[in-house]
C-alpha angles and dihedrals in degrees: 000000000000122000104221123152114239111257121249137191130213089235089050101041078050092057091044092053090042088046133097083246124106110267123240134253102248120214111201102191096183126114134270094264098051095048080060092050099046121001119192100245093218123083118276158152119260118212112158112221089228087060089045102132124151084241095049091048103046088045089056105040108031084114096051109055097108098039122099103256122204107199125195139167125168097298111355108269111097090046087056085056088048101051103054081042094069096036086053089054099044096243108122121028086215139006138189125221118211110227114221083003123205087348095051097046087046083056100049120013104031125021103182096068100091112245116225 
């Protein structure tokens, strides 16, 4: 079997959060800078993709295997890294993957958050 995160769109990842269901915990795995430049409004875990190591991110998501995970980045790309990332390695039962990322959801669902 193949370890692929699910697919997500913005407009999706914008009805589940508007929705009666229990939000998800949102991983953001870009880096410092671009946190300063556009931050996701919503609440969520930081863990930068240069300090990805099998120790750091079990240290920062043990409580969170069984939980539904939304992951995003600038595009999508490295999220998508991310993501099967954590499947290989054991450490989430299932993972989103926000198409477009920070940039799409900049785009679409909130304009005021700058786009870089």
């Amino acid at each position: 079997m193949i370890n692929i995160p699910n697919s997500l769109s913005v407009h999706g990842l914008n009805k589940w959060l508007n929705s009666n269901h229990e939000n998800p915990i949102i991983i953001d795995v870009r880096e410092d800078s671009e946190l300063e430049i556009a931050r996701f409004p919503n609440e969520f875990l930081h863990i930068p993709i240069s300090k990805v190591s099998l120790e750091y991110v079990k240290s920062r998501i043990t409580y969170v295997k069984d939980k539904k995970i939304v992951v995003l980045c600038h595009a999508g790309i490295r999220s998508y890294n991310f993501g099967k990332w954590s499947l290989d390695n054991n450490l989430v039962n299932e993972i989103w993957n926000l198409e477009e990322g920070i940039d799409g959801w900049s785009k679409y669902i909130d304009q005021t958050i700058p786009r870089y």
